[in-house]
C-alpha positions in Angstrom: -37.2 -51.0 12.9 -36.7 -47.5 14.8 -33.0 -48.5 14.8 -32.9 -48.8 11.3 -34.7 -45.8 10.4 -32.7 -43.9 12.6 -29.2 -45.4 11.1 -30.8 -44.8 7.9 -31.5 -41.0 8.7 -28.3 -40.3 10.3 -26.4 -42.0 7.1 -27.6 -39.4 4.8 -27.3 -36.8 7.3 -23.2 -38.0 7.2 -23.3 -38.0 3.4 -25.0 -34.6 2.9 -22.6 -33.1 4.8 -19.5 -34.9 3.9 -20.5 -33.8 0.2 -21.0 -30.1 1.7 -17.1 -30.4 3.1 -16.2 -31.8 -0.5 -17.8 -28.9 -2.3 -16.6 -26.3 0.2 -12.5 -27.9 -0.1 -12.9 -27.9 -4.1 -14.4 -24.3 -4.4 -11.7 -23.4 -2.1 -9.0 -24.6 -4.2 -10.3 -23.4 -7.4 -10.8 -19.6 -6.0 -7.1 -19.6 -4.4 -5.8 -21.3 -7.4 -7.3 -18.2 -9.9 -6.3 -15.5 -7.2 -3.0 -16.9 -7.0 -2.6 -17.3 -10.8 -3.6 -13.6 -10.8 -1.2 -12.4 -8.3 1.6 -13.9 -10.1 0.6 -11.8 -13.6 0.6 -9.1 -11.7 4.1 -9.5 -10.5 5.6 -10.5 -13.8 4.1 -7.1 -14.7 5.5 -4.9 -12.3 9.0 -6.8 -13.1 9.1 -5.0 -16.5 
């Protein structure tokens, strides 16, 4: 029964963190997607 429990406890420890990572890579990807988007405006400004 300890086995379990402790299988148990270290699955959701696996899955908290593994949604952490997910989070963390998608947040990531959104912020460097609207920094690069802005970048990019500004160039196509300065090229006026």
């Amino acid at each position: 029964m300890t086995f379990l429990a402790s299988l148990i406890q270290y699955a959701l420890k696996f899955i908290l963190m593994a949604a952490v990572a997910g989070c963390g890579l998608f947040l990531g990807k959104k912020l460097r997607d609207r920094k690069d988007s802005k970048t990019a405006a500004e160039m196509t400004q300065q090229e006026k």
